[in-house]
Steps between C-alpha positions, in 0.01 A plus 500: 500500500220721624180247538180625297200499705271458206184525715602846556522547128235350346263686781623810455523579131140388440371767776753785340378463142099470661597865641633588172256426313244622716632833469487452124133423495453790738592748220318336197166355672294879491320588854151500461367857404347653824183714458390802697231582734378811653435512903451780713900584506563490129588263248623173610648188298273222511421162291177686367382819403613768248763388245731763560562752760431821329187348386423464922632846558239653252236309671618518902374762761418753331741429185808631657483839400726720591427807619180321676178693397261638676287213441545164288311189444694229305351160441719218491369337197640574176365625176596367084832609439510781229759618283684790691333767273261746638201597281447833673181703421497824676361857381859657634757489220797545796381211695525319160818587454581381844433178511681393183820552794323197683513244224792300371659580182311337194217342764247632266405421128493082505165383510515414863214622719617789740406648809202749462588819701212798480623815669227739616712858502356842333604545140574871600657358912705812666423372857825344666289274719711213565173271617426194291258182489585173383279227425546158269301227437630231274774696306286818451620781719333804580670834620361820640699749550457915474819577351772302304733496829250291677431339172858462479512343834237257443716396217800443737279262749388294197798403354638372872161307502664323148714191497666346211481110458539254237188510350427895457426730786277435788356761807224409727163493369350718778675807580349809679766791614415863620825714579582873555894610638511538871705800451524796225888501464654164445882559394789349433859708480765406303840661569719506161700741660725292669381156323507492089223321367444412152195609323329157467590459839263799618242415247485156653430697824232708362332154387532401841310788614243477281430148635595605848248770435734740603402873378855724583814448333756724642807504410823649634716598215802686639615624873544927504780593689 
């Protein structure tokens, strides 16, 4: 008969289940929820700060705006969240029609204060200026812009300077932006000629454009031989 070394056993099965259920506890206790601050590199986890880390990104060097404009000023504080409608007041009945495309479905209509948005274009705009202004102060933006492409651009900037939290909407509450394209002719090519794409697949790279602030589409439809 094999002798039991019941030191062994009674040592060892106590540290085996400790393991065990450590590992158990790992998964159920929750980590606590890390916060977000903004340094001079970008958006960092941290134990305090902003809640979330779109809410920093909105907020952090310059509001991470992509492409970078001419020139930005983005405070780091935040403003009351809103509801995501825009109550756009603007003489120009296409740069109304525009911005509806920057709003979520059904944001509008509940009660809920939105963001104010007043777009200074011409009623009668045929300039294809592309320069725009861009200043808010506590959830009332204004916008300058000669013609509704720069109006339409300004449009594009704002809603990247728009996070969506828990509690409603939030941007900074001190925003100034001036911007005008670098270049005339900012393209994109898409070759369907070799590569099918679907239609909502080419609308969803028009969209992209638009927020790109692309201005050419071209696109290759078929090789001549």
């Amino acid at each position: 008969e094999i002798p039991r070394v019941t030191g062994v056993q009674t040592c060892a099965l106590p540290i085996f289940s400790l393991f065990d259920n450590m590992l158990r506890v790992s998964f159920l206790v929750p980590l606590a929820q890390a916060a977000y601050e903004c340094k001079s590199d970008g958006c960092h986890p941290s134990q305090a700060g902003f809640a979330t880390q779109d809410e920093c990104f909105v907020s952090c060097n310059g509001g991470y705006l992509w492409p970078q404009p001419k020139a930005a000023r983005v405070l780091g504080e935040l403003a009351t969240p809103f509801s995501g409608c825009w109550e756009v007041t603007t003489d120009n009945q296409l740069v109304r029609e525009m911005a509806r495309s920057f709003q979520p479905e059904g944001a509008c209509g509940h009660g809920t204060p939105g963001l104010k948005v007043n777009i200074n274009t011409p009623a009668d705009a045929s300039s294809k200026v592309e320069e725009y202004s861009l200043k808010a102060i506590d959830n009332n933006v204004e916008i300058s812009a000669e013609s509704p492409v720069g109006a339409r651009h300004a449009m594009a900037t704002l809603s990247q300077l728009i996070a969506e939290t828990k509690q409603g909407f939030v941007m900074s509450k001190d925003v100034a932006i001036s911007d005008a394209p670098a270049k005339s002719y900012r393209g994109i090519m898409v070759d369907t000629s070799r590569h099918f794409l679907p239609l909502h697949v080419l609308k969803r790279i028009i969209r992209g454009m638009g927020m790109a602030k692309l201005n050419v589409l071209h696109l290759h439809l078929r090789d001549r031989k």
